[in-house]
TITI-430525 format. One record per atom (N, C-alpha, C): x, y, z. Coordinates in steps of 0.1 Angstrom, whole numbers, plus 2048, in hexadecimal, padded with zeros to 3 digits. Each point is the difference from the previous one (the first is absolute). Layout:
N
> X;Y;Z
...
//
This chain:
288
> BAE;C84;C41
> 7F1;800;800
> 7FB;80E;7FD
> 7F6;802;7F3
> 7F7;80C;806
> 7F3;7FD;805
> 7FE;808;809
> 7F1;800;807
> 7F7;80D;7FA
> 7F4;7FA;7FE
> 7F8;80E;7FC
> 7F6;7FC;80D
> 7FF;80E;802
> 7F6;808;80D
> 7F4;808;7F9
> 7F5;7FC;803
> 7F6;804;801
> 803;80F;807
> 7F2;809;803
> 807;80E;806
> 7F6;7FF;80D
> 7F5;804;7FB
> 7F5;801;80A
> 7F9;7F0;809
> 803;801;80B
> 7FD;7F5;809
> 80B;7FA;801
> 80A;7FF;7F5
> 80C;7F8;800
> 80E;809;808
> 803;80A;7FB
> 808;807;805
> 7FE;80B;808
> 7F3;805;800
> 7F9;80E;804
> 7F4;7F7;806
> 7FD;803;80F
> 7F4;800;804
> 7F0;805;7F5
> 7F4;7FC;7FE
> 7FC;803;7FC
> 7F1;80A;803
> 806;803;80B
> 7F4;80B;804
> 808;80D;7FC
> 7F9;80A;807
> 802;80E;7F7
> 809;806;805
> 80B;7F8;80B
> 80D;805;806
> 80B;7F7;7F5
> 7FC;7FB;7FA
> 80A;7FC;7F8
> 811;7FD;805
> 800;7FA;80E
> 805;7FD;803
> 80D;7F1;7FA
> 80F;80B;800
> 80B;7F6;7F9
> 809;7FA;80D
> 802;7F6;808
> 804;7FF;809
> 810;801;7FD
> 80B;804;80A
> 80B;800;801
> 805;7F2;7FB
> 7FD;7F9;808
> 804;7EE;7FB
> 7FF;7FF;7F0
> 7F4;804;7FA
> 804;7F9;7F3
> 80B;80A;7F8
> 802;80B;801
> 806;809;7FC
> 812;7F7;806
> 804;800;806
> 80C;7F8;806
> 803;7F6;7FA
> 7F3;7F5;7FB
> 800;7EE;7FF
> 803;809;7F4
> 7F7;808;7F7
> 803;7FA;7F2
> 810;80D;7FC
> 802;80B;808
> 80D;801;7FC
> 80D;7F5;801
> 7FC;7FA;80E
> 80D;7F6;800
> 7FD;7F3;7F3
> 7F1;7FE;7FF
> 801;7F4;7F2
> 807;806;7F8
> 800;80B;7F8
> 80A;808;7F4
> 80B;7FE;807
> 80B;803;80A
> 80B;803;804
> 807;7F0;7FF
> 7F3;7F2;800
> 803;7F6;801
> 802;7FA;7F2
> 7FE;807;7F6
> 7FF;7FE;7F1
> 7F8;7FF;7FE
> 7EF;800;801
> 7F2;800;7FB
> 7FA;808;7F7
> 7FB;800;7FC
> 7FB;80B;7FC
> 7E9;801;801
> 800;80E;802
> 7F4;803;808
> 7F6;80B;7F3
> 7F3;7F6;7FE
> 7FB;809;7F4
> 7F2;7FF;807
> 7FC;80C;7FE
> 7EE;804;805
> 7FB;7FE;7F5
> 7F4;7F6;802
> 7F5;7FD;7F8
> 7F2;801;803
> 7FC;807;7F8
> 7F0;807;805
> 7F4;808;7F6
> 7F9;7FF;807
> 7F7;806;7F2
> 7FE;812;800
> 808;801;80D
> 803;814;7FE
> 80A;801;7F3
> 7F4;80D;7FB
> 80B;805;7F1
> 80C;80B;809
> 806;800;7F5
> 80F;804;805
> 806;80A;806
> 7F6;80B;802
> 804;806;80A
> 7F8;800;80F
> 7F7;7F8;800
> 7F9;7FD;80B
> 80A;7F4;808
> 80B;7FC;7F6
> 801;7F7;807
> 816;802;805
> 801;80B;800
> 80B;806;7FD
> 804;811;807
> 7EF;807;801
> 807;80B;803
> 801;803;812
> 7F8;7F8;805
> 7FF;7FE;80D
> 80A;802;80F
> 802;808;809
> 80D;7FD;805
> 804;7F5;807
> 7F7;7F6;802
> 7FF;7F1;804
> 807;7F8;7F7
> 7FB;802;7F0
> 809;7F4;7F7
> 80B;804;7FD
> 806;80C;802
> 811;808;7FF
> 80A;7FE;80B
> 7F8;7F6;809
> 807;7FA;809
> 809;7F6;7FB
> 7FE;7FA;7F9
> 7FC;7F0;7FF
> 80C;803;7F0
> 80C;7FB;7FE
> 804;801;7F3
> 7FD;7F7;7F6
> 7F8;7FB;7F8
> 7FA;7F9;7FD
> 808;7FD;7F2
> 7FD;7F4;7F8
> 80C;802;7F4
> 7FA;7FF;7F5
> 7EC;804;806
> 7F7;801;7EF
> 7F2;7FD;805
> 7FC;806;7F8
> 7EF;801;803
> 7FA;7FA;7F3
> 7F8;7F7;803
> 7F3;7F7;7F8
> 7F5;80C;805
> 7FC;807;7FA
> 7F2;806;7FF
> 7F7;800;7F9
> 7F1;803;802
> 7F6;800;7FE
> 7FA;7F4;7FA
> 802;7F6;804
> 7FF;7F2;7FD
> 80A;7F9;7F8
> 80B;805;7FF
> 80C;7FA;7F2
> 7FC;80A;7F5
> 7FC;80B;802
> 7FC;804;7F1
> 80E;810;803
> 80A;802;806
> 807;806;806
> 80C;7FB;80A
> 80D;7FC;7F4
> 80B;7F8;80C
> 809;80C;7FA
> 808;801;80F
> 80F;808;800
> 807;7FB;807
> 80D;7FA;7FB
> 80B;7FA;806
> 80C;80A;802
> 806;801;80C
> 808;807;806
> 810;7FF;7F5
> 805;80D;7FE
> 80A;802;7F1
> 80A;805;803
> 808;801;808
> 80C;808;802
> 806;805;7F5
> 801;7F9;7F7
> 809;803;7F3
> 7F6;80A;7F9
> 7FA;806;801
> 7F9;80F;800
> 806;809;802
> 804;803;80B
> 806;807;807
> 80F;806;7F6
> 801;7FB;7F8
> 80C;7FB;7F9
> 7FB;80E;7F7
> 7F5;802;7FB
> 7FD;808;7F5
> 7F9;80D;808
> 7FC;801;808
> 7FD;80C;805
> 803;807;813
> 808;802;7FD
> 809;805;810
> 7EF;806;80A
> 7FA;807;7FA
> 7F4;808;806
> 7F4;7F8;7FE
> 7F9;7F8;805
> 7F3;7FA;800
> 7F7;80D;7F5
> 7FC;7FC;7F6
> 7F8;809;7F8
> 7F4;802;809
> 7F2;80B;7F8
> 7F5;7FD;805
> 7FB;7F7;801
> 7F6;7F6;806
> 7FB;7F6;7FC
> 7F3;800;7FC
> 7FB;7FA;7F7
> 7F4;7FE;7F9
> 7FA;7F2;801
> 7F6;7FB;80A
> 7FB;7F3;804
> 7FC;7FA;7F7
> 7FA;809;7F5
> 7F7;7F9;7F4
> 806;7F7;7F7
> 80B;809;800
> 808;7FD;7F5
> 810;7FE;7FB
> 809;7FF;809
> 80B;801;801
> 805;7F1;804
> 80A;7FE;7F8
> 805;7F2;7FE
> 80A;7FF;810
> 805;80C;801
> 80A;7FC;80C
> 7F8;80C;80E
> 7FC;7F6;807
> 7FB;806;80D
> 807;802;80C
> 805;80D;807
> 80B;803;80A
> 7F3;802;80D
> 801;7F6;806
> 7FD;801;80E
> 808;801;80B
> 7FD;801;80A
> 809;802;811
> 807;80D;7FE
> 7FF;80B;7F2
> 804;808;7FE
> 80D;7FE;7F3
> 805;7F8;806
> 80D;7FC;7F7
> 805;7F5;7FB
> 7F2;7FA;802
> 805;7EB;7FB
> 7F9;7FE;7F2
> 806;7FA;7F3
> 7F6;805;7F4
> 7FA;7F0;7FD
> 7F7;7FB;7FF
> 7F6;7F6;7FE
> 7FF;7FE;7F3
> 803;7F7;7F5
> 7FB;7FF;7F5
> 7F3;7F9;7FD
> 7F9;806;7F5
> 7F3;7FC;7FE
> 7FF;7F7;7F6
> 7FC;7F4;808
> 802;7F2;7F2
> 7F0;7FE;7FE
> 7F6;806;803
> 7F2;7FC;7F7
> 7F7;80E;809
> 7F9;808;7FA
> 7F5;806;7FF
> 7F3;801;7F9
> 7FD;7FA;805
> 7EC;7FD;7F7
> 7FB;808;807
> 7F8;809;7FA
> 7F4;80E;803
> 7F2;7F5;7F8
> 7F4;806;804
> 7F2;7FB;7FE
> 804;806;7F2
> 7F6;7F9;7F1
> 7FC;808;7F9
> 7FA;809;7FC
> 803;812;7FC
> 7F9;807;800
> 7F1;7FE;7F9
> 7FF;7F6;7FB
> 7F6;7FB;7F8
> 7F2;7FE;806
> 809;7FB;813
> 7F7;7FC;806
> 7FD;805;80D
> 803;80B;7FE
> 7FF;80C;80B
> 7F0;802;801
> 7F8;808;7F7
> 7F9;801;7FE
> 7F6;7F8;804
> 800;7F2;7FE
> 7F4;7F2;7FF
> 805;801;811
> 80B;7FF;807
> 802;800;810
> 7F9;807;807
> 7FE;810;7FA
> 7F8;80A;80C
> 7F9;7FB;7FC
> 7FB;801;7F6
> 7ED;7FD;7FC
> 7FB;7F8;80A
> 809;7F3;7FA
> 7FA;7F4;807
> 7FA;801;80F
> 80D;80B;806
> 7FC;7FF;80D
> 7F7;807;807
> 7FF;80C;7F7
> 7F3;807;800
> 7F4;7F9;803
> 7FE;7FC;7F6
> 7F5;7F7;7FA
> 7F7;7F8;80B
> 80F;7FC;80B
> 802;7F2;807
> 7FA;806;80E
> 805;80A;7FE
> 7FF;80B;812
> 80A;7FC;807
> 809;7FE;7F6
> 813;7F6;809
> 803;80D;804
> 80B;803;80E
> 808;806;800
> 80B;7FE;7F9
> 809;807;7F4
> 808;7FE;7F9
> 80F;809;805
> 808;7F5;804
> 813;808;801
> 807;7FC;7F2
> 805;808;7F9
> 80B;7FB;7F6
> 80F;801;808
> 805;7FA;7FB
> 80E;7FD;809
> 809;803;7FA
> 809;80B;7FC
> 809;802;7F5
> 80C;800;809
> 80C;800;7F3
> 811;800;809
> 802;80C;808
> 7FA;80E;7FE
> 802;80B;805
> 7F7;804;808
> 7F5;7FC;803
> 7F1;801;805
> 7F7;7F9;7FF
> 7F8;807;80C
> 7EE;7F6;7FB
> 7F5;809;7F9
> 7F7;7F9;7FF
> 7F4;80F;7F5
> 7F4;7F5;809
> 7F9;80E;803
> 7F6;7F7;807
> 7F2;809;7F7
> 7F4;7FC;804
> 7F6;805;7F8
> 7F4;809;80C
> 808;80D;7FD
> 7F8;80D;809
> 7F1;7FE;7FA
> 7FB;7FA;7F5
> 7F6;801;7FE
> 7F5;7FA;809
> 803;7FA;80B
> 7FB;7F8;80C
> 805;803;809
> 7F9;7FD;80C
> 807;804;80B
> 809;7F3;805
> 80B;7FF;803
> 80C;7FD;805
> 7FC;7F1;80B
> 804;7F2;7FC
> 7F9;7FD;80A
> 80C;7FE;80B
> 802;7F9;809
> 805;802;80C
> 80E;7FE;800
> 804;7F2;7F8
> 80B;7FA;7FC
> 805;809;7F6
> 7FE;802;7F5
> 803;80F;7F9
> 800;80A;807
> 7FD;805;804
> 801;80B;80B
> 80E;802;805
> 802;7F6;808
> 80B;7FE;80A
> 80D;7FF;7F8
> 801;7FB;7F3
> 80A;801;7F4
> 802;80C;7FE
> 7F4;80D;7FD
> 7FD;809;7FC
> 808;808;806
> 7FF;7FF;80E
> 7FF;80A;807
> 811;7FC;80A
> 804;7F4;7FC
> 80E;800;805
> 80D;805;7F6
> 7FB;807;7F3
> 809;806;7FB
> 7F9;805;7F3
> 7F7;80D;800
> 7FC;805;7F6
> 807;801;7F5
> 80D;802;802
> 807;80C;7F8
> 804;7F3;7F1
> 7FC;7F2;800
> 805;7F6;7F7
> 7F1;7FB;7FD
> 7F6;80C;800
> 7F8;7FA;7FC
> 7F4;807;7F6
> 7FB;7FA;7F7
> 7F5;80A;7F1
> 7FB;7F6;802
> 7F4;807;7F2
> 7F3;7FB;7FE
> 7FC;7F4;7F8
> 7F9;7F8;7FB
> 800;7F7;7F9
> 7FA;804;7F5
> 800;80E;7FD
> 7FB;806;7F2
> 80D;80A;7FA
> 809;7FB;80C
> 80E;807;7F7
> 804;7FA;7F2
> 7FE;808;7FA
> 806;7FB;7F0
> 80B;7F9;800
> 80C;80B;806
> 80C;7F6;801
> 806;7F6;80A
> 7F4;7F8;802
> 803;7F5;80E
> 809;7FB;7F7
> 806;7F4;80C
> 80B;7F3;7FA
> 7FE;7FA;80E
> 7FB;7F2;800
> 7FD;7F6;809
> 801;7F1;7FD
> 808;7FA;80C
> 7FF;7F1;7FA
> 7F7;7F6;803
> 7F8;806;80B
> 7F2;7F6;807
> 7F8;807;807
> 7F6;7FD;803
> 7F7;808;80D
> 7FC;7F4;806
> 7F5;80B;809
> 7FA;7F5;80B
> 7F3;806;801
> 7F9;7FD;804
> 7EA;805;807
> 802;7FC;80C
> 7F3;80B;805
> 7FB;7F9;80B
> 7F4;804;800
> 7F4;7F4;806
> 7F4;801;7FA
> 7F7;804;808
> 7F2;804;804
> 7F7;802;807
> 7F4;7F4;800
> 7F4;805;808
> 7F5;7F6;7FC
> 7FA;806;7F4
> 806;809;7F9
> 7F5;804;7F3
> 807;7FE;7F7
> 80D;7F9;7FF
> 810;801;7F7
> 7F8;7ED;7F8
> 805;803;7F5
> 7FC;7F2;7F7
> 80E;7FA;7FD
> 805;7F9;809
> 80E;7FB;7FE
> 7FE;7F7;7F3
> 7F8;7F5;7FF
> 801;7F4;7F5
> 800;80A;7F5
> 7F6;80D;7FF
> 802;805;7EF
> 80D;807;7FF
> 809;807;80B
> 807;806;801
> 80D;7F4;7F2
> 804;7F4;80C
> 80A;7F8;7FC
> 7FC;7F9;7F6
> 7F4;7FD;7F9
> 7FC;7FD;7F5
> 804;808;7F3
> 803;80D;804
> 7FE;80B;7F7
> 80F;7FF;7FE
> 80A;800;809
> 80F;802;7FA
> 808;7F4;806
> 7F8;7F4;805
> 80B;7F0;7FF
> 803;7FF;7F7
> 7FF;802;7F2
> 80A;7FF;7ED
> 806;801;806
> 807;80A;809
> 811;808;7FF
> 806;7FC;80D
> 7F3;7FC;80E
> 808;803;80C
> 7FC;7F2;805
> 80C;7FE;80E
> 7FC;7F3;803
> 7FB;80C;812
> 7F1;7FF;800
> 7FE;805;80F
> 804;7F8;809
> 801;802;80B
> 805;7F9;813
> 7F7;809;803
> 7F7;7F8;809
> 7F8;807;806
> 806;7FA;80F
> 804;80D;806
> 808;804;80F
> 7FB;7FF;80B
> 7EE;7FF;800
> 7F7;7FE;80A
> 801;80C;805
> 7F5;803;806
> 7F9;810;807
> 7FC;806;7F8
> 7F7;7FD;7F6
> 7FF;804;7EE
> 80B;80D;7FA
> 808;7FA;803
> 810;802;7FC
> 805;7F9;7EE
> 801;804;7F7
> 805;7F8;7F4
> 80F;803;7FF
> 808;7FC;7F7
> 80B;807;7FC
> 801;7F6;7F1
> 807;808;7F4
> 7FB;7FB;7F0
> 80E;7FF;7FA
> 808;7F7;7FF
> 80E;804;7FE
> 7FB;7FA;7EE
> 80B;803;7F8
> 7FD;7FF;7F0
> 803;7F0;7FC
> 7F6;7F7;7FC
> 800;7EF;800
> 80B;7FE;7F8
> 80D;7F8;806
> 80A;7FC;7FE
> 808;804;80C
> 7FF;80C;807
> 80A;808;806
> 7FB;7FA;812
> 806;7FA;806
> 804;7FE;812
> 80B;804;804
> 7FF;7FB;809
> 80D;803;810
> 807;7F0;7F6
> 7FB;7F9;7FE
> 802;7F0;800
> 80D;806;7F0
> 7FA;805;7F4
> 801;805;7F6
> 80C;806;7FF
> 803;80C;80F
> 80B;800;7FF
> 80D;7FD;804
> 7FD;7FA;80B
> 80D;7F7;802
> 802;7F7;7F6
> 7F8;7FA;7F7
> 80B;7F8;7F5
> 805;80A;7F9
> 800;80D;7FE
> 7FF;808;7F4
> 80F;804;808
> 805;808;80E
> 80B;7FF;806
> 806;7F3;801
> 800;7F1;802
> 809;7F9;7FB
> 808;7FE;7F3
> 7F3;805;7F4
> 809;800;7F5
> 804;803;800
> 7FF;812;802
> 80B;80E;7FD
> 80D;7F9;80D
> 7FE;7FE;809
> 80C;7FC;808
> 80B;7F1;800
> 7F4;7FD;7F7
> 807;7EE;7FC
> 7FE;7FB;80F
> 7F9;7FF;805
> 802;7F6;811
> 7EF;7F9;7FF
> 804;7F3;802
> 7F7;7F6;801
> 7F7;805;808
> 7F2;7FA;7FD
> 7F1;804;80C
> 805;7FD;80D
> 809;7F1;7FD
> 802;7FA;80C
> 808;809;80D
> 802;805;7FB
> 809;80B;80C
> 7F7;810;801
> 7F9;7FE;7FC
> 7F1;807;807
> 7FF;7FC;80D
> 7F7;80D;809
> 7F8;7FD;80B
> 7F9;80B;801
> 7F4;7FC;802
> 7F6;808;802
> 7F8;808;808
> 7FC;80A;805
> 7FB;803;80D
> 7F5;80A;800
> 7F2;7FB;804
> 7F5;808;7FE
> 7F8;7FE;80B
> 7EF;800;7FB
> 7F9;800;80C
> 7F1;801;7FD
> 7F9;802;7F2
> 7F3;7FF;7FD
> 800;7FC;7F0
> 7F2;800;7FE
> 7FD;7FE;7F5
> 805;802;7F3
> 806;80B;800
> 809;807;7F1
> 80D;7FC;802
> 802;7F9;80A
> 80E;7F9;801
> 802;7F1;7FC
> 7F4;7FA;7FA
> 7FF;7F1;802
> 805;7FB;7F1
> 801;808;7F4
> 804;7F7;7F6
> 80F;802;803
> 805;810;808
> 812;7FB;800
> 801;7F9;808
> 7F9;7FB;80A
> 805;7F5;80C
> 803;7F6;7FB
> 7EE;7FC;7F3
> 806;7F1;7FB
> 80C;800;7F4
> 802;805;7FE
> 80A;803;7F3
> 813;7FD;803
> 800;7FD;80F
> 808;802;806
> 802;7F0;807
> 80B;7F8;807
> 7FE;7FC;808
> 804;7FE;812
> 805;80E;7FA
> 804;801;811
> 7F6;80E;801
> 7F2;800;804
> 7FA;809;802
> 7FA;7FE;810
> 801;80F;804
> 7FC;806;809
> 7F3;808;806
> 7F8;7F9;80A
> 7F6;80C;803
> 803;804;80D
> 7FB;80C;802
> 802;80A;80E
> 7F7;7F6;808
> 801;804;80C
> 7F5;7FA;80B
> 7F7;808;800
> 800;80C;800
> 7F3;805;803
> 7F8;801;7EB
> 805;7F3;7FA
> 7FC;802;7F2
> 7F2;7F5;804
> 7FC;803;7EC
> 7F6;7F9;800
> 7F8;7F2;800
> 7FA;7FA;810
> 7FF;7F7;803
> 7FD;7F0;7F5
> 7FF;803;7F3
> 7FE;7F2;7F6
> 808;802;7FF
> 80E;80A;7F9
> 809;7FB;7FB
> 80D;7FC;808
> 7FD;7FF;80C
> 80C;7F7;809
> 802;7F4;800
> 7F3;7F6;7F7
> 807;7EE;7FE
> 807;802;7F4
> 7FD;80C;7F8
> 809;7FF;7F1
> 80C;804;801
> 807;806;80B
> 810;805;7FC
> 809;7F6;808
> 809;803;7FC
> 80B;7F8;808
> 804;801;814
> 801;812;7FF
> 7FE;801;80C
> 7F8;80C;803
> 7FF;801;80F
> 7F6;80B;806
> 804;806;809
> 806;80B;800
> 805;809;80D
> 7F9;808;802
> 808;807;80E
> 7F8;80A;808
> 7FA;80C;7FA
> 7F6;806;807
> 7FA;80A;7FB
> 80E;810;7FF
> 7FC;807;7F6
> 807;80B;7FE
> 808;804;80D
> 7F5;806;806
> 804;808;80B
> 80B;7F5;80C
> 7FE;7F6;7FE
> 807;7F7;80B
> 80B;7F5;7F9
> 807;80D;7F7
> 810;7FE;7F9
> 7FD;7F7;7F5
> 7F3;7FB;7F8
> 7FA;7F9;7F6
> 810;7F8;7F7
> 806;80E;7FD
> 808;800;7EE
> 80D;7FA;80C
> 804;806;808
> 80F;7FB;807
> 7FC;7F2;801
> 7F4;7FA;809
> 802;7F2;7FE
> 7FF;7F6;7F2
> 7FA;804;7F9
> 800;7FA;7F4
> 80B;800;7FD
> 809;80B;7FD
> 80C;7FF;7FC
> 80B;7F9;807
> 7FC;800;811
> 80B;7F4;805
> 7FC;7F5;7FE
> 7F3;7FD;7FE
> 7F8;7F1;7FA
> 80D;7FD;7F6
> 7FD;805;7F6
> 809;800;7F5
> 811;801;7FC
> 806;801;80E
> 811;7FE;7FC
> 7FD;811;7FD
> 7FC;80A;7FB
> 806;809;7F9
> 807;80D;80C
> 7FC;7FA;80C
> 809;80E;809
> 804;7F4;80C
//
């Protein structure tokens, strides 16, 4: 079986202790030790979703990021070609060495069009959106406004991965807004739905992944590179940006403390995070 994990609310508490409980760190090493294999799927770009000392816990055997538009499957046979993990370059580099010494190969990378860089600030200018760009190596947020709260708290939990959204040389695969009472969301997503499929996240929260590209998107995209049927999928999430990979799947999973409609649509429903959520799922499931 592979299972893809959502990150936030699924595996990580989702308040601003970001809380990874011991239990799931345990369940899902023993699912690997049991022959499984364990892929994080989420709409953090790739080093939000990677550099953390909470997900370096966790040996994971490939990351679906930023909606499917960013998969890396775990490569040992890497190793084969370079004894010393090179520098790494998130943008751009086909083979990615995380946990320090494990090398990841990169089977799809889609960045926004630089084409459409431009028409995105605008727009959101325009809109009075708070605008995050979300790239593999950072975020770019827009100092030309003041910061709103949710931005902020991104901002301000690791400066040092983060520029402006007038940097010339951005590279990003999605963003997100968040909006005010003076923020014109309908002109906003009118202006760049051509390219994006929005989720609006509630708490005037958006996030704009590139239309074609999901969580759903990429798990087919990892069964083909792995050859293993959907059918041995299972899924495990907990809100709204988790709902096309839930249905895409049919052994899907929501958290208990997930989002109250989508618990008649999955197969099963376990405990909330903090009260061993992933361990029971996974003894649900035969896999420990």
């Amino acid at each position: 079986m592979i299972v893809f994990f959502d990150i936030d609310g699924t595996l990580i508490t989702e308040d601003e202790k970001q809380t990874l409980p011991a239990s799931t760190v345990a369940a899902i090493t023993q699912m690997r030790e049991n022959g499984h294999m364990a892929f994080v799927n989420t709409g953090r770009t790739l080093f939000n979703a990677t550099m953390w000392p909470y997900m370096q816990k966790i040996p994971f055997d490939g990351f679906v990021c930023a909606c499917g538009c960013d998969i890396l499957i775990r490569d040992e046979s890497a190793t084969e070609q370079n004894e010393i993990p090179p520098r790494v370059d998130l943008e751009t580099d086909d083979v990615i060495w995380l946990y320090d010494t494990v090398p990841f190969r990169r089977y799809i990378n889609v960045t926004v069009p630089v084409e459409l860089h431009a028409l995105i600030v605008n727009a959101a200018r325009e809109a009075r959106m708070d605008l995050m760009l979300e790239g593999p190596d950072r975020f770019y947020f827009d100092f030309s406004r003041p910061l709103s709260h949710g931005a902020d708290v991104l901002y301000t939990r690791d400066p040092g991965h983060c520029a402006s959204v007038d940097d010339r040389d951005k590279c990003f695969n999605k963003f997100v807004t968040w909006e005010n009472e003076n923020s014109l969301p309908g002109q906003f997503v009118q202006a760049v739905s051509p390219w994006f499929d929005p989720l609006d996240r509630g708490n005037h929260f958006r996030e704009f992944p590139l239309r074609g590209f999901s969580k759903a998107s990429g798990i087919r995209a990892v069964c083909r590179i792995l050859n293993v049927p959907i059918d041995e999928c299972i899924v495990i999430g907990d809100s709204v940006n988790d709902e096309a990979m839930l249905k895409a799947v049919h052994h899907s999973v929501l958290m208990g403390n997930g989002t109250e409609r989508l618990k008649p649509e999955v197969e099963f429903v376990t405990r909330n995070v903090e009260d061993d959520g992933i361990a029971y799922a996974l003894r649900h499931y035969g896999l420990i």
